[in-house]
N, C-alpha and C positions, 0 to 999 in steps of 0.2 A: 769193083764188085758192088752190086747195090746193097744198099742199106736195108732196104724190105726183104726178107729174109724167107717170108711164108705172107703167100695169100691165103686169105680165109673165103672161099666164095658162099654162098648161098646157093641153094637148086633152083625152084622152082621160080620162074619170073626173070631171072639171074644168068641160071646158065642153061636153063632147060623153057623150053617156050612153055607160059601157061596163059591162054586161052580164057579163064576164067573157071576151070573146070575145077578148080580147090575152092573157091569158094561156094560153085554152083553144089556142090559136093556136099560141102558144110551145112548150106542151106537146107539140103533133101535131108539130109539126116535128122534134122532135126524136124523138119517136118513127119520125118514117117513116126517122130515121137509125138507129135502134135501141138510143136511148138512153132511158131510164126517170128522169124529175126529176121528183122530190117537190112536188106541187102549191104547200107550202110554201116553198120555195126560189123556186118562180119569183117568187111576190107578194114577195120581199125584191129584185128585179132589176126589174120593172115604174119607167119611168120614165126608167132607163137607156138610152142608147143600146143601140139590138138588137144588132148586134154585136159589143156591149162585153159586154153580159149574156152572150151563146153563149158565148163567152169563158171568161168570168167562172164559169160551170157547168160547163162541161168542164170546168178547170182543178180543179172539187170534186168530181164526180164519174166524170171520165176521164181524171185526169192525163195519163194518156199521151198524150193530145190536144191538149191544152190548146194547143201550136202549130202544130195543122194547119191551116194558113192555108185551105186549101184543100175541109177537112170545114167551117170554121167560116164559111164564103163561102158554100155549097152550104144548110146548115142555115139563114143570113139569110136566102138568095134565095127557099127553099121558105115564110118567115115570111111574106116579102114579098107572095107571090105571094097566100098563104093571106088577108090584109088585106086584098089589093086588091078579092080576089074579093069580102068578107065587105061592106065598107064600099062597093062599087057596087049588091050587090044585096040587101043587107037592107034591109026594110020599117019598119024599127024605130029605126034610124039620125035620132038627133035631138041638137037643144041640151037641154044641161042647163036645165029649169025656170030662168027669168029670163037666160040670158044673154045673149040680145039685147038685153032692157030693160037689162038693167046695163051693157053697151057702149054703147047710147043715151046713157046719164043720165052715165057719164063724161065722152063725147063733149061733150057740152053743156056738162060743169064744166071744159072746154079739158086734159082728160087721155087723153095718147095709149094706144091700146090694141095690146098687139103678142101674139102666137101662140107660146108654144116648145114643143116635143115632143122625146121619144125616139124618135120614127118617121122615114122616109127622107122625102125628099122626095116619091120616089111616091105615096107611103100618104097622105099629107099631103094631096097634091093630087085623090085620090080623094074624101076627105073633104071639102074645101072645097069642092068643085066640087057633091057631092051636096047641101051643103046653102045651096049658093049662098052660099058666103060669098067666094068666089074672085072677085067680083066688086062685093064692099061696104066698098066704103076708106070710105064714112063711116061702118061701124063699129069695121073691124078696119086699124090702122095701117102693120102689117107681122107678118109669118112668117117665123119662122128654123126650120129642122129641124136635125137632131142631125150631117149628113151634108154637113152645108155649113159647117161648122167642125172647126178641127183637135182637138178633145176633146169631146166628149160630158157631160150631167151626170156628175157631181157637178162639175164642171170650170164654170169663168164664162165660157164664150168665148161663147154667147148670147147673155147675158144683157150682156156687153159688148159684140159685136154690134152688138146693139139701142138700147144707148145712144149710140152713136158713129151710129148710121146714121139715129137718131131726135132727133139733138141736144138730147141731157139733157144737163144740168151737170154732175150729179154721181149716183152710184148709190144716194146718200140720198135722192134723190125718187124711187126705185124700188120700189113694192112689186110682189114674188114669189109668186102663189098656187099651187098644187096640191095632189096628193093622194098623195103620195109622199113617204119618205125623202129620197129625192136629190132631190125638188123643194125641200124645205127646205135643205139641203148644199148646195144649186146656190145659191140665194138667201143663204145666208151668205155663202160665198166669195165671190162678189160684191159685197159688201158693200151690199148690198139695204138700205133705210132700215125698211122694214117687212118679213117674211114671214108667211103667212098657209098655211096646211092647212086642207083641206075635205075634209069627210067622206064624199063621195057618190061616192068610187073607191076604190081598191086597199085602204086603210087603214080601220081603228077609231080612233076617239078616244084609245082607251084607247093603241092601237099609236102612234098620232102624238103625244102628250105626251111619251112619249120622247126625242124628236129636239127637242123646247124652242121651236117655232115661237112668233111672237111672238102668233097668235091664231089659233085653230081655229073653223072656220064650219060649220056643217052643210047651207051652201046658199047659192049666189050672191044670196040676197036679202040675207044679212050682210055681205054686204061694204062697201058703201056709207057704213052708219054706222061701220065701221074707217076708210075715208079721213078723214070728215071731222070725225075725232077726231084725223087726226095733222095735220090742216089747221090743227087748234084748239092744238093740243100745241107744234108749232113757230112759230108767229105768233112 
């Protein structure tokens, strides 16, 4: 039996193709408020809870804002709205190449599969619903979003979550994937057994060796032979 116990995926970039349309998204929002952020900036907040990120920007480039609770609500809700519309009626809205098969081929090796994001619950349930997964506990275990805990990445409370509500032992049978910074941060603090970064979202290779992740994939087909290397490693 493997020793990884529960995967923790990420959506957007991860398991679900993103285009750029999260952060083109980010961008428009804040322009319809009249603010101008550097395309660069937003791909270093991607992953974050969204209204950490609004935050987290204003704060660099509006100090004066940075605690308008009020512009920083109005700017998420507009995010909000901009996702829902984009992920119920785009044509193009799919799984990332294998990650149905690789939720199957877990399943099978008795390893729970669970969902985290930086999106709201709404957005979430948009998404799952389009691609019917809002319906397939025999693939997908459980879904936490960023908005149903008191901290967002880079913060464990998911990812802790997930393991209390999924009855794992311990956050060593936990490996962490995504395609983000703070997917990796989130999966340290937690003290994750494995983290893993993939390359088919927000990130470069180049940009994710950085951040020290325990193994960079370029494709849910890799992952597989990572678990049951760590299956073989802890015997």
């Amino acid at each position: 039996m493997s020793a990884i116990k529960l995967v923790v995926f990420d959506i957007a970039g991860t398991t679900v193709r993103d285009n750029g349309n999260v952060a083109q998204a980010f961008l428009a929002a804040f322009r319809d408020f009249g603010f101008t952020i550097p395309p660069s900036e937003v791909k270093k907040v991607m992953g974050f809870r969204k209204i950490d990120a609004i935050a987290l920007l204003l704060g660099k480039f509006a100090p004066e804002k940075k605690d308008d609770e009020s512009l920083i609500d109005r700017i998420h809700t507009r995010f909000i709205d901009t996702m829902i519309a984009y992920y119920r009626d785009d044509s193009a809205l799919a799984p990332m190449p294998h990650a149905e098969q690789l939720f199957a081929s877990l399943q099978e090796r008795g390893v729970k599969i669970a969902l985290n994001t930086g999106f709201t619950r709404s957005i979430t349930d948009t998404i799952l619903h389009r691609l019917r997964w809002d319906d397939r506990s025999e693939l997908i275990d459980k879904t936490i979003c960023s908005d149903e805990v008191p901290h967002g990445r880079p913060h464990p409370d998911m990812i802790r979550s997930l393991i209390g509500d999924l009855g794992i032992a311990s956050p060593g049978h936990v490996l962490k994937i995504g395609d983000t910074e703070v997917d990796v941060k989130e999966g340290r603090n937690a003290a994750c057994g494995t983290v893993v970064s993939v390359t088919t979202g927000a990130y470069t290779r180049e940009q994710l060796e950085a951040y020290h992740p325990d193994f960079i994939i370029d494709g849910l087909d890799e992952l597989l032979p990572i678990i049951e290397l760590a299956s073989i490693s802890k015997v």
